[in-house]
C-alpha positions in Angstrom: 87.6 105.5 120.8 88.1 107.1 117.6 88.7 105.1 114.1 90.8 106.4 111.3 90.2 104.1 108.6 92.9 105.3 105.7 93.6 104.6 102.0 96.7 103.9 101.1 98.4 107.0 98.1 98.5 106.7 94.7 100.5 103.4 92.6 101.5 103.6 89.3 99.1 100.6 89.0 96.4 102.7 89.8 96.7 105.2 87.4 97.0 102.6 84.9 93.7 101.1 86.2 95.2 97.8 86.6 94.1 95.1 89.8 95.8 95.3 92.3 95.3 92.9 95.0 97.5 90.9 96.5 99.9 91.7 94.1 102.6 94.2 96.0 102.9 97.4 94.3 104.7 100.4 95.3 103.7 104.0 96.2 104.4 106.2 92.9 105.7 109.4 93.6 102.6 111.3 93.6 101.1 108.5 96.3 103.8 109.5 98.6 103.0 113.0 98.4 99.8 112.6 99.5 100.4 110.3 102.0 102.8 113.2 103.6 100.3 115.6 103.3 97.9 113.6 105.4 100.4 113.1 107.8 101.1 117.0 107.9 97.8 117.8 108.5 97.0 115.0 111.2 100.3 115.6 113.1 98.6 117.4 115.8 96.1 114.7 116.2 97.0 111.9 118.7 97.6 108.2 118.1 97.7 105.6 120.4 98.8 103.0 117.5 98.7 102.1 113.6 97.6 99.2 112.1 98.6 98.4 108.5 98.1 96.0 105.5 102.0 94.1 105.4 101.5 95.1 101.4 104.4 98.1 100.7 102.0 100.5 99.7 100.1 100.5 102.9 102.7 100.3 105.5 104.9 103.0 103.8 101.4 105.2 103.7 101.0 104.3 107.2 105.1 105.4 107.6 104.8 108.6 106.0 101.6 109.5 107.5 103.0 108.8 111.1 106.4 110.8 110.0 109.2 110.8 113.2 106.3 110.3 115.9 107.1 107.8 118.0 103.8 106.1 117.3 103.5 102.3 117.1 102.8 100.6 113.5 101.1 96.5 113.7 100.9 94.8 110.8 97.9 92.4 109.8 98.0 90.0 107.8 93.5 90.4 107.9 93.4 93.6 106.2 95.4 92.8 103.6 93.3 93.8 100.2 90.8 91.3 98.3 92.4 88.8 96.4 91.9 89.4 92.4 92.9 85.9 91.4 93.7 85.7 87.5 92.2 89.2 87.5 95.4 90.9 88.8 97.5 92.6 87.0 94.8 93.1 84.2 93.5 96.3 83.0 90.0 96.8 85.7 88.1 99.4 82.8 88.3 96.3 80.0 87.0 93.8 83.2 84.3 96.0 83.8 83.3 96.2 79.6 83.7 92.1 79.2 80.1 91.3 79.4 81.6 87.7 78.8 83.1 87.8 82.6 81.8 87.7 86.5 83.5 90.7 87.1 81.2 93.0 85.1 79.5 93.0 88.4 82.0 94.4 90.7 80.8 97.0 91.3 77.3 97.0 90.4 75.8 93.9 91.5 78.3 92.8 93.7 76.4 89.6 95.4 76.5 88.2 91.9 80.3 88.7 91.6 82.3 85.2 91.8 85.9 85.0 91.7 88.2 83.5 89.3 91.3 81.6 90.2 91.9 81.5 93.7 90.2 84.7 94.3 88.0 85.7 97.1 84.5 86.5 97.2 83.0 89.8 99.1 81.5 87.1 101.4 84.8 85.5 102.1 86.4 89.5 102.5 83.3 90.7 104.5 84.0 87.9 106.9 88.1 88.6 106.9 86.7 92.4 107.5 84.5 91.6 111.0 87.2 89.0 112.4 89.6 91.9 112.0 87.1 95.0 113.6 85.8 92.4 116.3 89.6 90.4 117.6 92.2 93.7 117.0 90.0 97.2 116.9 86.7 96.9 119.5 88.8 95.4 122.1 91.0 98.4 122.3 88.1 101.0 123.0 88.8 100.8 126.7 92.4 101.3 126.6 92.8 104.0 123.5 91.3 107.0 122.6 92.3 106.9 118.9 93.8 104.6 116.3 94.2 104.3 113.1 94.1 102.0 110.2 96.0 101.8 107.2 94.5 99.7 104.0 93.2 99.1 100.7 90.3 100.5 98.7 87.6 96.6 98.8 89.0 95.9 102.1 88.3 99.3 104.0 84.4 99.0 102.1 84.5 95.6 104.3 85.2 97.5 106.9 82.6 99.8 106.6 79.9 97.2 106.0 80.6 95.6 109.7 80.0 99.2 110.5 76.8 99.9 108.7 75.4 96.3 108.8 74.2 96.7 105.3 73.3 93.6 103.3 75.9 93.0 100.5 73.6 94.8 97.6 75.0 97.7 99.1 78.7 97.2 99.4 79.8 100.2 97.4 77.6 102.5 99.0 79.2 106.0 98.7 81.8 104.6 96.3 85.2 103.5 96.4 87.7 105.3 98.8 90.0 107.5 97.4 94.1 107.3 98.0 94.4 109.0 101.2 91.1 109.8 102.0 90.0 109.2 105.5 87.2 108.1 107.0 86.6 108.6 110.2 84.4 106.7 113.6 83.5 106.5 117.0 83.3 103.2 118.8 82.2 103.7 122.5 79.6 101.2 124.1 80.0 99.0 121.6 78.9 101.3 118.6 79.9 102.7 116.0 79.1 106.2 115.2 80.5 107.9 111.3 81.8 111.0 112.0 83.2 111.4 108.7 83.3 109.4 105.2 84.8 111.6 102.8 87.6 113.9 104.8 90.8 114.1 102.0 93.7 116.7 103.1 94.7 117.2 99.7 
């Protein structure tokens, strides 16, 4: 069975570099072009379903990707994104500079990152990541032939890390996903093989 493992388009909170999360932003205008330009060039390859984040900019990615194909759309609540806390909402460059605060190690030393206010740590998100890949996606390698997933930039790295087994040093290996890139696997005999990381239709 083959994976698509998808980035949701652009948000305006994206371009302002501000966290995300939880927090349910919509598609810009320039995040829903991309997402239809994915879907135009994937609408000669088959899918046998679509799972999605329930945040808007996800499922309408996933919608706009999918276009009139009569091609079945799940929500789940497990890959919804990481949970910022009292980060979201703030500006993720001046986080970054604040030498003062735990998330000056997002993205560098992420096994030292802790969460403020509720949030959750990559431990806690790793975990949400392989309950997701081992109850909803490996079961369906004997019935489909491809599916696709629809998400957010921290929790599609999750993803990946069931994939890759690496420890959590390495979280970020390869860098954050871009909007509408897709990455692409093979699960057959119970493993996982990359086919592609980096593929971006735009």
């Amino acid at each position: 069975m083959e994976i698509y493992i998808v980035r949701h388009g652009e948000t305006v909170w994206n371009k302002k570099k501000l966290l995300q999360g939880r927090t349910d932003i919509e598609l810009s205008d320039k995040g829903r072009e991309l997402a239809r330009i994915t879907g135009e060039n994937l609408r000669d390859t088959h899918f046998d379903m679509v799972f999605s984040s329930p945040l808007k900019r996800a499922y309408e990615t996933a919608s706009l990707i999918v276009g009139g194909r009569d091609i079945p759309i799940v929500k789940n609540d497990l890959i919804k994104e990481m949970c910022f806390g009292d980060w979201e909402g703030q500006n993720m460059s001046e986080l970054l500079a604040d030498g003062g605060q735990d998330f000056q190690y997002f993205f560098k030393h992420p096994e030292l990152y802790h969460p403020v206010g509720n949030g959750e740590s990559f431990e806690e998100l790793c975990q949400r990541a392989a309950r997701f890949m081992t109850e909803y996606v490996e079961p369906l390698s004997s019935k489909y032939s491809r599916i696709m997933i629809v998400a957010h930039g921290a929790i599609n790295k999750a993803m990946m890390m069931h994939v890759k087994k690496h420890p959590l040093e390495e979280f970020w290996s390869g860098g954050l996903q871009q909007n509408c890139n897709v990455i692409m696997l093979d699960y057959s005999d119970n493993v996982y093989t990359i086919i592609d990381e980096t593929k971006i239709f735009y």
